[in-house]
C-alpha positions in Angstrom: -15.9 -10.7 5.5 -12.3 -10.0 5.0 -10.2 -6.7 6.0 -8.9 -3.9 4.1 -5.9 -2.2 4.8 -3.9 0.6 4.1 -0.2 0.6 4.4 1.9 4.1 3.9 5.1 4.6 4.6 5.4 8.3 5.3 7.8 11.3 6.4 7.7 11.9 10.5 5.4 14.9 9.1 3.0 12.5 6.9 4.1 12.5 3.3 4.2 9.8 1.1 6.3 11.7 -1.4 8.2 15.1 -1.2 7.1 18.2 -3.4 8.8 17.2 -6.7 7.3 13.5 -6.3 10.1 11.7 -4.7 9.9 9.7 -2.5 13.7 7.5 -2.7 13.7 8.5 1.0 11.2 6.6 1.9 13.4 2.9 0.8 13.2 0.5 3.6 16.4 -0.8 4.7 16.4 -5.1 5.0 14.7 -5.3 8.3 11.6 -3.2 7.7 11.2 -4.4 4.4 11.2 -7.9 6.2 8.6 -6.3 8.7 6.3 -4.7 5.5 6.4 -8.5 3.3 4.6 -9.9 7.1 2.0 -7.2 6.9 1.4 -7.7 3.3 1.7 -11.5 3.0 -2.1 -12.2 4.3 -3.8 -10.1 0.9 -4.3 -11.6 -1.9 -6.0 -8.1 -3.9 -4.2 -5.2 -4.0 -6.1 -2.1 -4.8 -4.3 0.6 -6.6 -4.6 4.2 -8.6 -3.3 4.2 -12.1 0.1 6.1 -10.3 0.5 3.7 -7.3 0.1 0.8 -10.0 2.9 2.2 -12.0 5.1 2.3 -9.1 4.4 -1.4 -7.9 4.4 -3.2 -11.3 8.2 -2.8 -11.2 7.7 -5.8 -8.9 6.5 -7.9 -11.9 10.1 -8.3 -12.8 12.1 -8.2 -9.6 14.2 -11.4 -9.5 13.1 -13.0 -12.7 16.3 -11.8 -14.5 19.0 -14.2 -15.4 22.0 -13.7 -12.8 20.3 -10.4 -11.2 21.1 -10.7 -7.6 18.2 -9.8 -5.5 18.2 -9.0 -1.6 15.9 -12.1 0.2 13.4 -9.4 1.5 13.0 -7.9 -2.2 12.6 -11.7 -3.4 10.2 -12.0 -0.9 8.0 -9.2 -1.5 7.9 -9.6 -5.7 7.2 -13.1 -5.1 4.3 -12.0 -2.8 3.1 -9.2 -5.1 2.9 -11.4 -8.3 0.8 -13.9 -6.8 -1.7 -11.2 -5.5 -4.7 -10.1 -7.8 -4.6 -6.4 -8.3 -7.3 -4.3 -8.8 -6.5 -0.8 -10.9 -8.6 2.4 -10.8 -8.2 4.1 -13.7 -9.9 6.5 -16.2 -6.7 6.4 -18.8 -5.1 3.3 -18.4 -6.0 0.8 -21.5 -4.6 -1.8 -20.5 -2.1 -3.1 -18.1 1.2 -5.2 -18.5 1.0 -7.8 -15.4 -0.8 -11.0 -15.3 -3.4 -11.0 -12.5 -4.7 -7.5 -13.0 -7.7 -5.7 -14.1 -8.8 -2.4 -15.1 -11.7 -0.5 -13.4 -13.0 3.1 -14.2 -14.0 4.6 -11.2 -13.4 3.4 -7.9 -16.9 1.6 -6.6 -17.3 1.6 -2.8 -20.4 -1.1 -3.3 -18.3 -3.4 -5.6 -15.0 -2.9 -2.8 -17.6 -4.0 0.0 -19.3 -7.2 -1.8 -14.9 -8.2 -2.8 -14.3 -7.9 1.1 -17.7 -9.7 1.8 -16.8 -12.2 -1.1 -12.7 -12.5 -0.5 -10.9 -15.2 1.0 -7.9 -13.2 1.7 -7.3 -9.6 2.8 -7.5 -6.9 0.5 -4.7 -4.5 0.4 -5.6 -0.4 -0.6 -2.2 1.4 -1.8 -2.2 5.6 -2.3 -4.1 7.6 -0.3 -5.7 9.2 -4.1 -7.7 6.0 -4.1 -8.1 5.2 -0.3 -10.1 8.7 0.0 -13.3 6.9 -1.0 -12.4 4.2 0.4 -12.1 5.8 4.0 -14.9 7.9 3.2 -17.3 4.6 3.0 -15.7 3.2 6.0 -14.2 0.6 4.3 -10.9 0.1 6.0 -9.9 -1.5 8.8 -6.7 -1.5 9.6 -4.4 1.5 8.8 -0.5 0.6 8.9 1.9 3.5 9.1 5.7 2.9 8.9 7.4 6.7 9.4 10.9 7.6 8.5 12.8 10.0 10.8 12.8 12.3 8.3 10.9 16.3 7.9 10.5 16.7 4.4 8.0 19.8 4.9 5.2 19.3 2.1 4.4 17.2 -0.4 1.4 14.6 -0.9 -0.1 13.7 2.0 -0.1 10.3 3.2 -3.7 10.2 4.8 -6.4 11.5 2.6 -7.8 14.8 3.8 -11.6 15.2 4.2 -13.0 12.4 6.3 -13.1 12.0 9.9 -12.8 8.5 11.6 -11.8 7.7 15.2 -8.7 5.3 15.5 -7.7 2.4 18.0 -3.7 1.9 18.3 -3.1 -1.6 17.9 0.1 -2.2 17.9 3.5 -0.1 17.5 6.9 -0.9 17.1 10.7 1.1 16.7 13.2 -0.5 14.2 17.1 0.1 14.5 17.1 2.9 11.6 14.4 5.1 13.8 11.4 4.3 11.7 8.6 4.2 13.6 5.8 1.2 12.8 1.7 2.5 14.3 -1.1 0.0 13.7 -4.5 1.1 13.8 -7.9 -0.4 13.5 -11.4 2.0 13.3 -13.1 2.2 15.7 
């Protein structure tokens, strides 16, 4: 059996985005993105929401233009991101523009477990909209915060609300621009 894990990077007061739905704040300078491409680099499924997926599919064409100059650590991560398999939940989307994608309805905790039970590489779970059910079933492992030293004072949380679990800090680590890395497993 294979892990799942969530990655967020949040506000110092645990928002993913701000109250309009920004979130340009929350743009990793060189070395964290560096830092995020090692933590992703062991899935090979993403698991997305219809919004999250919008967001990421950007990544499709990341360095694939003709003379586009692209930072190594950007490179790096579309690179990484087309060769994953992603997974979409979605009631409304009809069909998706990347290769290596598929559609599902609803978000099935049984078919999530037998991928992890079936997968020979991590699975990766992005938006806490879609990791709700996913933490409620106890499906994740590992949870991987990266925090800006920023307040931004509401906006969508960045860990679902509703289910309890008890953590274990794994690992932890401060990068020059004061964002703050937290690794933690379920206990």
């Amino acid at each position: 059996m294979t892990k799942l894990t969530y990655i967020a990077i949040t506000s110092l007061d645990g928002f993913i985005e701000d109250d309009s739905g920004g979130f340009d704040w929350a743009a990793p300078d060189s070395e964290v993105h560096a830092f995020i491409n090692e933590l992703i680099r062991p899935a090979g499924t993403y698991l997305y929401g219809r919004r999250m997926y919008e967001t990421m599919a950007v990544w499709q064409d990341v360095g694939t233009e003709p003379g586009a100059e692209v930072p190594p650590t950007e490179l790096d991560f579309a690179e990484l991101w087309r060769a994953a398999d992603k997974v979409v939940y979605s009631r409304t989307l009809e069909a998706v523009p990347t290769p290596r994608t598929r559609v599902e309805r609803e978000f099935d905790a049984e078919g999530v477990q037998r991928l992890k039970d079936s997968a020979d590489r991590e699975l990766a779970i992005g938006g806490p909209d879609i990791a709700r059910p996913a933490f409620a079933a106890g499906l994740i492992d590992d949870i991987h915060l990266l925090m800006q030293p920023l307040v931004i004072g509401g906006g969508k949380p960045g860990l679902p609300r509703g289910p309890r679990f008890d953590l274990e800090l794994r690992d932890e680590r401060r990068f020059a621009s004061g964002v703050v890395y937290l690794h933690y497993a379920r206990r």
